[in-house]
C-alpha positions in Angstrom: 27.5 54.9 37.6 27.5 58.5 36.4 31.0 59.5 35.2 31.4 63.1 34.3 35.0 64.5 32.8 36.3 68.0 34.2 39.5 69.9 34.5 40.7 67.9 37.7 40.2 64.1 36.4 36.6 62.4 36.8 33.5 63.6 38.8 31.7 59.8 39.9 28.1 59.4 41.0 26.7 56.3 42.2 23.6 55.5 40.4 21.8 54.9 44.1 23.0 58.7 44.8 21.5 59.6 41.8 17.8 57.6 42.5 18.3 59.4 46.1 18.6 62.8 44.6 15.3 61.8 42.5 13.8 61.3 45.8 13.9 64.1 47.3 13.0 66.3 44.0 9.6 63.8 44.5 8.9 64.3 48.0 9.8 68.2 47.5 6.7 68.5 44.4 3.9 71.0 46.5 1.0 68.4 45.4 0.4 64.7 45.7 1.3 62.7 43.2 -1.4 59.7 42.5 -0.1 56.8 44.7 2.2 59.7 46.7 4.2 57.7 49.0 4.3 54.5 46.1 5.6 56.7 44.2 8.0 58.6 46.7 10.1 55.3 47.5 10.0 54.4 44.2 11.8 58.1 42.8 14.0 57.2 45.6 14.9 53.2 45.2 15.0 52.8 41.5 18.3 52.2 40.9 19.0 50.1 44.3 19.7 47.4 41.8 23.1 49.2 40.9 24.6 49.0 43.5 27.1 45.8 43.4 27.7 47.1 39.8 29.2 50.8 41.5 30.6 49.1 44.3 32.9 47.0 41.7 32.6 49.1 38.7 34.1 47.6 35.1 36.5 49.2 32.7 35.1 50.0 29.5 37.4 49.7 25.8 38.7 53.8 26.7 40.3 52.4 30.0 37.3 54.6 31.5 34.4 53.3 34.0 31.8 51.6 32.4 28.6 54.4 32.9 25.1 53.4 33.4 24.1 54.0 29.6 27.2 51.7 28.2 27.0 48.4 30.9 27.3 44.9 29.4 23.6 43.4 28.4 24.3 40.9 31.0 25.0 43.0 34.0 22.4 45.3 32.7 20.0 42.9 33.1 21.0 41.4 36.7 21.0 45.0 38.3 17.6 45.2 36.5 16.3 42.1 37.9 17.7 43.1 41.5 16.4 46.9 41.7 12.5 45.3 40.7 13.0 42.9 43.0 14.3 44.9 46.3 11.6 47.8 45.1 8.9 45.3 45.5 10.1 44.1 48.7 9.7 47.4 50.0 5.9 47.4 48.2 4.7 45.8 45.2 3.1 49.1 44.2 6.7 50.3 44.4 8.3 47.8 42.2 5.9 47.7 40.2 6.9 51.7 39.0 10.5 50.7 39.2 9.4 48.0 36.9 7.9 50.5 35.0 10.6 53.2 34.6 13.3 50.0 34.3 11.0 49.0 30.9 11.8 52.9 29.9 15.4 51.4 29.0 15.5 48.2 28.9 13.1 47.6 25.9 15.4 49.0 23.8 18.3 46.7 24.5 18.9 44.0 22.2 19.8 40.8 23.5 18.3 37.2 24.5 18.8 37.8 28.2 16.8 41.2 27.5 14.0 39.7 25.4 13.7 37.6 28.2 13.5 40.2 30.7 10.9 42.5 28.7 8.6 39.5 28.6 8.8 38.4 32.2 8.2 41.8 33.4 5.5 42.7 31.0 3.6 39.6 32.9 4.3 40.7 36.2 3.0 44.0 35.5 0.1 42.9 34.6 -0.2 40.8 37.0 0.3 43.3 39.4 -2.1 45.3 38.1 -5.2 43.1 38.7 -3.9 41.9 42.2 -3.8 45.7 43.8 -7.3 45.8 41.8 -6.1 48.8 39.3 -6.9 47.1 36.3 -5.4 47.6 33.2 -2.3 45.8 31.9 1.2 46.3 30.6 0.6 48.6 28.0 -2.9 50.3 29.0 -1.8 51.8 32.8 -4.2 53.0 34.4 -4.1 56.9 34.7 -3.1 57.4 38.0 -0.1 54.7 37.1 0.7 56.2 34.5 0.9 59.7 35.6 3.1 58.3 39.0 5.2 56.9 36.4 5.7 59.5 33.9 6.4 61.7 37.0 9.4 59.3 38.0 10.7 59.6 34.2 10.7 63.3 34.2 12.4 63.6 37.6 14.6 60.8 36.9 16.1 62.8 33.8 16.2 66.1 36.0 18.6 64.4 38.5 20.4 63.1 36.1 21.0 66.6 34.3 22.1 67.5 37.5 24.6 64.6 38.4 26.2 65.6 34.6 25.1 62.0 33.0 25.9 63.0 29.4 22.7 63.9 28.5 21.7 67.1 26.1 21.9 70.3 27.7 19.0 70.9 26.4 15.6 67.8 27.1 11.6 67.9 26.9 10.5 65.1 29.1 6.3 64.2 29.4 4.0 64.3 32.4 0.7 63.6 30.5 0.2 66.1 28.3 2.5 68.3 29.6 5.9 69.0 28.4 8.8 70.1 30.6 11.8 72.0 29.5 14.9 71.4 31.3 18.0 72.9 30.7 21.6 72.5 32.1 24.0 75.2 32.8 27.1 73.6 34.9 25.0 72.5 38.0 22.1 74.1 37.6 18.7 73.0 35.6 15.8 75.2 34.7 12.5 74.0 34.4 9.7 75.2 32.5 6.9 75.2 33.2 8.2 75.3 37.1 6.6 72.4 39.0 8.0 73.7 42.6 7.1 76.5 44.8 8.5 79.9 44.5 12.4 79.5 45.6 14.9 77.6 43.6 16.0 74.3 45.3 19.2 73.9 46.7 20.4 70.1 47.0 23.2 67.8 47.5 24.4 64.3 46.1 27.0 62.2 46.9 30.4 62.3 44.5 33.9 60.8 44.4 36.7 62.5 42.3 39.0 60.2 40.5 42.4 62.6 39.2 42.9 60.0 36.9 40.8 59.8 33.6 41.5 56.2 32.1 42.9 53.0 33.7 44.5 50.1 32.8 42.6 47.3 34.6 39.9 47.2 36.7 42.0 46.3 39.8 43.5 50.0 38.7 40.4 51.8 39.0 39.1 49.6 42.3 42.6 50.8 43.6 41.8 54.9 43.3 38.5 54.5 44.2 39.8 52.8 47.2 41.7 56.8 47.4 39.3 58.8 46.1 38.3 62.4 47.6 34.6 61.9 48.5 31.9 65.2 48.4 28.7 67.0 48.1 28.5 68.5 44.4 25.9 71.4 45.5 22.8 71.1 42.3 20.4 73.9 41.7 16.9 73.7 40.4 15.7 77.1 39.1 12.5 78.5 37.5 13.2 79.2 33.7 14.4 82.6 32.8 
């Protein structure tokens, strides 16, 4: 869950709104992508594995929501487990890049249940690998993996920028060799170099607004989301400058 704080209580973004609004900033990219439609589903599902976590969210020490940067190792590592899992149902090339971008994070946790987790899925990456006949392994992608995959970082970060997930104002995510600029201004991102066509996007992603800003208990907070004013926060992606 994406929780951001403003003058009327909490702004709350489910992370599977999140993974759709990544979607559809991949399927709107003027060029293919290597393994376009692989890669597509996978912009858009990544996060699937989130969504028992958002549908019952915990209370962190502040009496606030428990975002998706500050989850228990333990749930971390079930909605982990779930999203590769449902993404490879859909297709393995597909969980295998939700594999992928799930290794982004979860390499750097530091638990048992995470070593485990980082071993198993360096395996099945590999394995993966060699059955689609890409070759290659864990940690020496193939190219055109690698680029899908570095493309599903960079527009991962985007949309979160534009959901308000904490981030700097201010990051330089990788494609390759190339750096991207994106900066936040309220709900709009720039990007530089610009990867669309010539008109700014205009997009939508789901939102609930919670007036409180801490809770008790977590039958507190399922109680006001059970009230809470759902929306369309309106995000803009613009050229730089």
């Amino acid at each position: 869950m994406i929780v951001e704080e403003d003058r009327r209580g909490l702004v709350l973004i489910d992370q599977e709104a999140h993974a759709r609004l990544t979607g559809d900033l991949a399927a709107r990219l003027p060029f293919l992508v290597p393994h376009h439609a692989a890669f597509v589903a996978a912009a858009r599902v990544h996060d699937n594995g989130w969504r028992e976590a958002d549908a019952a969210p915990t209370v962190d020490e502040q009496g606030r929501p428990h975002t998706f940067n500050n989850v228990p190792d333990d749930r971390y590592e079930q909605l982990w487990r779930r999203g590769i899992d449902r993404g490879a149902a859909v297709d393995e090339l597909v969980g295998l890049f939700v594999g992928l971008h799930g290794s982004r994070f979860f390499e750097t946790r530091d638990s048992p249940g995470m070593h485990r987790l980082v071993e198993e899925e360096r395996e099945r990456q590999s394995a993966v690998l060699q059955r689609l006949g890409l070759g290659g392994s864990w940690d020496a992608l193939p190219e055109s993996v690698q680029v899908a995959s570095d493309w599903i970082a960079m527009l991962d970060a985007l949309s979160l920028l534009l959901c308000g997930a904490g981030l700097p104002d201010q990051i330089t995510p990788r494609v390759g060799p190339i750096g991207y600029t994106l900066r936040r201004t309220e709900q709009t991102v720039s990007v530089d170099p610009w990867p669309y066509g010539r008109d700014p996007l205009t997009l939508g992603v789901e939102a609930r607004r919670l007036e409180a800003t801490t809770f008790d208990s977590e039958q507190a907070l399922a109680g006001a989301l059970s009230e809470a004013e759902a929306f369309t926060r309106e995000v803009r992606v613009t050229p730089a400058g």
